[in-house]
Steps between C-alpha positions, in 0.01 A plus 500: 500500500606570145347493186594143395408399802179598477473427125586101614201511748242597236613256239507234799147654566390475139653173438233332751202620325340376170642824321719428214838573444480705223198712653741594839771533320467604152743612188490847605556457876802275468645779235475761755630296725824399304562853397534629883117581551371467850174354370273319765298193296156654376289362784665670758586855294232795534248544238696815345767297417337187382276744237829656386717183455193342299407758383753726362668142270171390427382863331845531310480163358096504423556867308799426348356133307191709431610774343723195268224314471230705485484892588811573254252487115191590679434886358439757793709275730785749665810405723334663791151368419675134561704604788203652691354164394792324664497663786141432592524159423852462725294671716233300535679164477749627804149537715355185417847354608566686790147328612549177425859498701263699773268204495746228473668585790193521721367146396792367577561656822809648424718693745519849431829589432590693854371193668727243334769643732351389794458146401 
């Protein structure tokens, strides 16, 4: 079975629960997808890669407006002082994600990704 193959099965999968649209499929995914990315929708990818596709955006674009918005007058406020910061909140942001697709899946009863094959 190839990937699209399987891909179709999941979003059939997610497409009969109450999950929205955006939340299975969201800006990010369908980017990845579009520029030749093998990416399986966030319920069905492992927890690595759901805290590093949430994660890694999400601690770019939270440093980067604070340190325009905020960090950049504040005295004793360094570069790396805001990308430590950055990191720890991309960080934490990618786990809290990675648990919520986690839990998503399971009260849905999603398939698990291996088992969509043998549907």
């Amino acid at each position: 079975m190839t990937f699209d193959d399987h891909y179709q099965l999941a979003m059939t999968e997610l497409q009969g629960t109450e999950i929205l649209r955006d939340n299975y499929a969201p800006p990010l995914h369908k980017l990845l997808l579009r520029l030749g990315f093998s990416m399986r929708p966030p319920h069905y990818a492992s927890m690595p890669v759901n805290m590093l596709t949430t994660g890694i955006p999400f601690g770019i674009l939270w440093s980067g407006l604070m340190w325009l918005f905020v960090w950049e007058d504040q005295i004793g406020m360094t570069v790396s002082i805001a990308l430590w910061a950055g990191f720890f909140a991309g960080m934490l942001f990618g786990i809290g994600m990675a648990i919520y697709y986690r839990a998503a899946a399971r009260k849905h009863g999603l398939s698990s990704w291996t088992q969509l094959a043998m549907k």
